[in-house]
C-alpha positions in Angstrom: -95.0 -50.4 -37.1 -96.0 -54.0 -36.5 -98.3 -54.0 -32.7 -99.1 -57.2 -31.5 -100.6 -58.2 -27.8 -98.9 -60.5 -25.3 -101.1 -62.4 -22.7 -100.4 -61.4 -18.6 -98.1 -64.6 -19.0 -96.0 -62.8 -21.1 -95.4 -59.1 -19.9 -92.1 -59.6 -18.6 -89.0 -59.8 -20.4 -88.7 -63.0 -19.7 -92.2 -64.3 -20.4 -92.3 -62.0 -23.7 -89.5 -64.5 -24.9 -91.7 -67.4 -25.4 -93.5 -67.0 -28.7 -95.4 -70.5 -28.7 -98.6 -68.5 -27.5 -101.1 -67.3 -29.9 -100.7 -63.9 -30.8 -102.7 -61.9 -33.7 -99.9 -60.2 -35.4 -100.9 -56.6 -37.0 -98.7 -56.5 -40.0 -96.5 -53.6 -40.2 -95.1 -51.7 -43.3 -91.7 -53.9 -43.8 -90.7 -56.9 -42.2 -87.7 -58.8 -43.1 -86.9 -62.3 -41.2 -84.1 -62.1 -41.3 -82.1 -59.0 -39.8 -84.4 -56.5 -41.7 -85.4 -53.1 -39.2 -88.8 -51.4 -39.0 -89.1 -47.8 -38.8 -90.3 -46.2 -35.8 -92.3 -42.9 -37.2 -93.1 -39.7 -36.1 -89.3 -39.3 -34.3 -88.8 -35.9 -35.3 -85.8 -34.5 -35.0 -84.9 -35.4 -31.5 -84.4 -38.8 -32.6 -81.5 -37.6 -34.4 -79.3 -36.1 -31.8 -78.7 -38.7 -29.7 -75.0 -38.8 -31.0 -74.3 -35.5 -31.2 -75.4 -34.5 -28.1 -73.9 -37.7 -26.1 -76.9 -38.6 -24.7 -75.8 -42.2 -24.2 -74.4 -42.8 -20.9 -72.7 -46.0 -21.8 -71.1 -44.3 -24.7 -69.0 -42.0 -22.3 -67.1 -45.6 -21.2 -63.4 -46.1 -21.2 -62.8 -48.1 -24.4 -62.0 -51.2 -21.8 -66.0 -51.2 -21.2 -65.3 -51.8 -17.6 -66.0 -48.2 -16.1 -69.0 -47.8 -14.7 -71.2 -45.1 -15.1 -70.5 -41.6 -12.8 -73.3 -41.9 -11.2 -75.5 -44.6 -9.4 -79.0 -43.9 -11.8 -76.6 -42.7 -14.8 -79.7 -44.3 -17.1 -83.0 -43.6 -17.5 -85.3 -45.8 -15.4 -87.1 -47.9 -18.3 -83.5 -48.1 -19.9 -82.3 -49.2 -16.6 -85.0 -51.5 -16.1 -84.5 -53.7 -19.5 -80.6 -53.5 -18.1 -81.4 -55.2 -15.2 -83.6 -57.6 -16.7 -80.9 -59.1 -19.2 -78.4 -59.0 -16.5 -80.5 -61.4 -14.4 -81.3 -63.8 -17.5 -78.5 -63.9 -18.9 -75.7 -66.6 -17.5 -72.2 -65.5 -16.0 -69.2 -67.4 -16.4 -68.2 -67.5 -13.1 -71.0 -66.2 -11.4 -69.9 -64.1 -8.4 -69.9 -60.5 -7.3 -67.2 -59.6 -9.7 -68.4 -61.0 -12.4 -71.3 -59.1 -11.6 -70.0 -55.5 -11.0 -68.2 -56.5 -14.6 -71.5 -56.9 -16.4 -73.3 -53.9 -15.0 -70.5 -51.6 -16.0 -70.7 -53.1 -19.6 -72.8 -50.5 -21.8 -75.8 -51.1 -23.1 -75.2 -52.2 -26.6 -73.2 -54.7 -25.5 -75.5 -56.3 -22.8 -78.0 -56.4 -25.7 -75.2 -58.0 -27.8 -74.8 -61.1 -25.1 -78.6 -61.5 -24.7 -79.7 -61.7 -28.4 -76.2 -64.5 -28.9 -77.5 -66.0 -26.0 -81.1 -66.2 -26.6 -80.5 -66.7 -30.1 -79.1 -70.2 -29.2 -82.7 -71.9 -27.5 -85.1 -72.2 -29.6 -89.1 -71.0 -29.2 -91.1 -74.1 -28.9 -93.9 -74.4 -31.7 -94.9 -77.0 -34.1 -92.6 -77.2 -37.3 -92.7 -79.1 -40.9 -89.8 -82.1 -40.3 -88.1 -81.9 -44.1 -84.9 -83.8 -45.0 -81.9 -82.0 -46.6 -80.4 -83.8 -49.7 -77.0 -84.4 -48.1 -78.1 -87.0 -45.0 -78.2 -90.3 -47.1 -80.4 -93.2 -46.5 -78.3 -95.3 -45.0 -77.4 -92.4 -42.6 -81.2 -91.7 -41.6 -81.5 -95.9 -41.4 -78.6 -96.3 -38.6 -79.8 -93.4 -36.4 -84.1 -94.3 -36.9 -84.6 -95.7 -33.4 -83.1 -92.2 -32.1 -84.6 -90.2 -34.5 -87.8 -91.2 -35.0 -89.1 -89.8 -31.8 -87.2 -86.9 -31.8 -88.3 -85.9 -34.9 -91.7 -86.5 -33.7 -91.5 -84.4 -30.8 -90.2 -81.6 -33.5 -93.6 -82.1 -35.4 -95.7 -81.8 -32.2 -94.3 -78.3 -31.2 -92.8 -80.1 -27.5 -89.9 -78.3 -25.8 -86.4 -79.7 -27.9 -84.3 -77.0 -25.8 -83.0 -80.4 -23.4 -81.5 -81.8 -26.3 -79.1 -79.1 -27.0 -76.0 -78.3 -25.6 -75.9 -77.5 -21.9 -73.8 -74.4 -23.0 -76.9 -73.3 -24.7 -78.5 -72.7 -21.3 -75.5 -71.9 -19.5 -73.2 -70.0 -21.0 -73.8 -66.6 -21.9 -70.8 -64.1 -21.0 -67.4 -65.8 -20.5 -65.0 -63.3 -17.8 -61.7 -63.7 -17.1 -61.3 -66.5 -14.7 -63.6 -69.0 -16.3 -62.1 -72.8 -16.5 -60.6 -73.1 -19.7 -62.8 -75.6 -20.8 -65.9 -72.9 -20.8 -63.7 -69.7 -22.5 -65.5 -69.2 -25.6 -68.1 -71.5 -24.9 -70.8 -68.2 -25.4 -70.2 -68.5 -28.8 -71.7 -71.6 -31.0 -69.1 -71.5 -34.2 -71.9 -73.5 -36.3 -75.2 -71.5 -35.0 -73.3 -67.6 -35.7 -71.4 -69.1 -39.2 -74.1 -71.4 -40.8 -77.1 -70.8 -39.0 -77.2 -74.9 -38.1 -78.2 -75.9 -34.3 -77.2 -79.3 -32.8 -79.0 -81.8 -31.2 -78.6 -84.5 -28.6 -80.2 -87.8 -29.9 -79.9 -89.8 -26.8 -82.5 -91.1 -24.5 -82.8 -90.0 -21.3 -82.8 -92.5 -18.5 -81.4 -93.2 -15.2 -78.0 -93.7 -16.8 -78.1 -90.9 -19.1 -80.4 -88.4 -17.1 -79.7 -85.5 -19.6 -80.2 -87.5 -23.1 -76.8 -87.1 -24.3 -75.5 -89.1 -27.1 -72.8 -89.8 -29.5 -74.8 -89.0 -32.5 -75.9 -85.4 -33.1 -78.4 -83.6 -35.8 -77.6 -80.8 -37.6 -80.5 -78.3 -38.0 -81.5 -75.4 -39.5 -84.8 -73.7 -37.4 -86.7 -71.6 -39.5 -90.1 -70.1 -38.3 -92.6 -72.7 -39.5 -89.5 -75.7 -40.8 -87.5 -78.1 -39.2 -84.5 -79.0 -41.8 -82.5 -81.9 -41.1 -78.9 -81.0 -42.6 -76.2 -83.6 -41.5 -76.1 -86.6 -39.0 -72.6 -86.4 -37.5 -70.9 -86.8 -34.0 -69.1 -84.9 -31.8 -65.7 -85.2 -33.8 -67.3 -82.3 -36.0 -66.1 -79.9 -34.0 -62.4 -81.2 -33.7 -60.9 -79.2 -35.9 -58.2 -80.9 -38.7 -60.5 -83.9 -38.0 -62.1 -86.1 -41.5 -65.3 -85.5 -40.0 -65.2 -81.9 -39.2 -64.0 -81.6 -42.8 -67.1 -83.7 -43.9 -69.5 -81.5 -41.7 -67.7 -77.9 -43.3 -68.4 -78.8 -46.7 -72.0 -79.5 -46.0 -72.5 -76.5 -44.1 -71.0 -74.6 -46.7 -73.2 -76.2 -49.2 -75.7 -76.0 -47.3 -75.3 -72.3 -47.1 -74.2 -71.9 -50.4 -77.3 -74.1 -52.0 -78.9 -71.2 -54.1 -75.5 -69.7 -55.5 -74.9 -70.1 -59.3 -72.1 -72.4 -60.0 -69.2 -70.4 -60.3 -70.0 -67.6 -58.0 -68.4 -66.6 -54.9 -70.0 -66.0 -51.8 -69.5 -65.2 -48.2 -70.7 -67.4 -45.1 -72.5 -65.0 -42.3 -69.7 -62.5 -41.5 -68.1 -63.2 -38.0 -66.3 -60.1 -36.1 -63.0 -60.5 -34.1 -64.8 -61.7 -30.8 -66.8 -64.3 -32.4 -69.8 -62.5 -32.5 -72.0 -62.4 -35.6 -71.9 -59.3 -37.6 -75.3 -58.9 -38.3 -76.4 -59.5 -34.3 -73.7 -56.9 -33.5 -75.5 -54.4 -35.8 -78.8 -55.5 -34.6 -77.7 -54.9 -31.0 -76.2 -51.5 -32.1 -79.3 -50.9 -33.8 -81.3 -51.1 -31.2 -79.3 -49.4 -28.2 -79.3 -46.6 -30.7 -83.3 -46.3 -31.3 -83.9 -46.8 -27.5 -82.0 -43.9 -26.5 -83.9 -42.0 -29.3 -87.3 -43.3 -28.8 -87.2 -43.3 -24.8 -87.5 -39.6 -23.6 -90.7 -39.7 -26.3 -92.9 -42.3 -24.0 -93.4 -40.0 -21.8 -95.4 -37.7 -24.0 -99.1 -39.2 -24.0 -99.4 -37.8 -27.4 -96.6 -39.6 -28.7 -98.3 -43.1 -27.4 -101.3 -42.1 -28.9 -99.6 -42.1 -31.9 -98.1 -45.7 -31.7 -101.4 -46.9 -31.1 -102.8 -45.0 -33.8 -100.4 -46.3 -36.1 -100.0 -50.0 -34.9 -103.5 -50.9 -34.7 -103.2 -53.6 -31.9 -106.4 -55.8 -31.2 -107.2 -58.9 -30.1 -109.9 -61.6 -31.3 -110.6 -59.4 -34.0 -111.5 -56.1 -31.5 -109.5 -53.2 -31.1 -107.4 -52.3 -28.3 -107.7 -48.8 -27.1 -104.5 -46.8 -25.4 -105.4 -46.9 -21.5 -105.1 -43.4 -19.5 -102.1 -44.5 -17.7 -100.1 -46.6 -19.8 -97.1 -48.5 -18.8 -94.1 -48.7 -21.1 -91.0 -50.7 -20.9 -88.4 -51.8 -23.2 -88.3 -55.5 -23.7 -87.1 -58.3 -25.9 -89.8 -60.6 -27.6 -88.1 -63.5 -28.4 -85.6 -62.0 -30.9 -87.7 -58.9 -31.3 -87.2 -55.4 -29.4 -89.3 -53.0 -28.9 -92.0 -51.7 -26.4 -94.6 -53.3 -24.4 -97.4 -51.2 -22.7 -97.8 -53.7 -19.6 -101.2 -52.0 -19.1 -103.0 -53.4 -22.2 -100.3 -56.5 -23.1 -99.3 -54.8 -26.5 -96.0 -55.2 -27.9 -94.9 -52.5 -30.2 -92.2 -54.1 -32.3 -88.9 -51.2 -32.8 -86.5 -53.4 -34.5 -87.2 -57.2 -35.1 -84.3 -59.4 -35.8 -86.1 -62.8 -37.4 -89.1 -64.7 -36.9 -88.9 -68.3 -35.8 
């Protein structure tokens, strides 16, 4: 298991989800970017019961996931604790009481679903390689230079792009019933959860235009250390039917498809039924499921020992030692899950989902 130690800036969930600080990363025994899972050892068997016996409160839930638990402290208190923190990051469409009482009657899995396709769609801030995808012409890159240019710039300097993406990127996380129709479905980006490409705003802010919107937007694909710039286009790509939609699909799908053998078939990133993408689904699952496991466990002090035994955290080169009282909680870093020991900063990572 990968350890790593976060700063007092970032012990809470919400700090822990800026990754632009510098962090010496212990490397763990497997660690795929990209939706890959990292064992947890030394479970034992408890860790496999957890279904059996029903230990999950939320799993006991109507199949409408709107019945609340039977009892007021139904979860255990870190689990109830990371609850509480996604329900206060993550945005409520509307946000009233109802809404409310809606999203703490929603089990756990699913909470975890929202955050992740919510965080998922603001982007850490960190300096990135700017690189050119074959499909944005010339002439394309020539009309759109004056906007670009300093944007790109920006991207190379590791500054905060997050206020040139959509305002639903910040504001939109669950949808409920009673939403204005414009904003239903508007917790789901189509082109993020399908291709994997974010869109950005190239306009300049000023007193006119206070939020840098624009006509002309930049299709990107943010890996952990690259900045790829795969289409110039405009806000008729998401019109569906339209020429320039059309145009925009078939270089997604290029895009996505730009290491297949000619000939081959392949699949774009499976989307289930409510938008969501498969993989972020199973990664949510994923992770409900090794919490429940895992969490009765961090209350043994032998059973800490052995995460810091096996994670090896340090800083500046010097080991950090596991303190007599430590202080677990579950938490999201970034895209990661796992535990952080607010005593000492360390972050041991359960179940990573991608670096970036």
């Amino acid at each position: 298991m990968r350890a790593l130690s976060l700063n007092a800036g970032e012990r809470s969930t919400e700090g822990a989800l800026r990754r632009q600080v510098g962090l010496l990363m212990v490397p763990s025994t497997r660690n795929d970017n990209r939706g890959g899972f990292v064992s947890m050892p030394k479970l034992g068997a408890r860790a496999l019961r957890y279904r059996a016996r029903g230990w999950y409160n939320d799993r006991h839930m109507s199949s409408s996931g709107n019945t609340a638990p039977s009892t007021a402290n139904a979860y255990p208190p870190r689990i109830q604790a990371l609850r509480d923190d996604m329900i206060g990051l993550v945005p409520r469409v509307p946000n009233n009481k109802k809404t409310l009482a809606l999203v703490h009657a929603m089990p756990t899995h699913r909470l975890m679903l929202a955050f992740v396709t919510w965080r998922m769609r603001n982007i850490p801030a960190k300096p990135r390689f700017v690189r050119i995808w074959g499909a944005v012409s010339k002439a394309e890159l020539d009309a759109a230079r004056s906007d670009l240019e300093p944007f790109l710039r920006k991207v190379a300097a590791g500054e905060d792009i997050n206020g040139r993406l959509s305002e639903l990127a910040r504001t939109s996380g669950l949808i409920f019933p009673g939403a204005r129709e414009a904003a239903k479905r508007s917790d789901i980006d189509t082109f993020l959860v399908r291709y994997g490409l974010y869109h950005f705003h190239l306009g300049t802010k000023h007193a006119l235009n206070p939020r840098g919107r624009s006509k002309r937007l930049l299709f990107a694909d943010v890996l952990e250390n690259e900045f790829r710039v795969i289409a110039l286009s405009s806000h008729k790509a998401f019109d569906r039917g339209d020429p320039e939609h059309m145009r925009l699909f078939r270089i997604a799908h290029g895009y996505v498809g730009r290491d297949v053998l000619p000939g081959q078939g392949f699949m774009t990133n499976p989307v289930m039924a409510s938008g969501h993408a498969l993989n972020v689904v199973g990664f949510s699952d994923h992770c409900d499921d090794r919490m429940r496991a895992i969490d009765p466990l961090l209350d043994d002090l032998g059973y800490v020992a052995t995460l810091y035994a096996d994670g090896k955290p340090a800083l500046n080169g010097e080991p950090i030692p596991m303190p007599k009282r430590p202080k677990l909680k579950w938490c999201f870093h970034d895209l990661e899950f796992g535990i952080l020991d607010e005593t000492t900063g360390v972050f041991f990572c359960v179940s990573p989902y991608f670096k970036r």
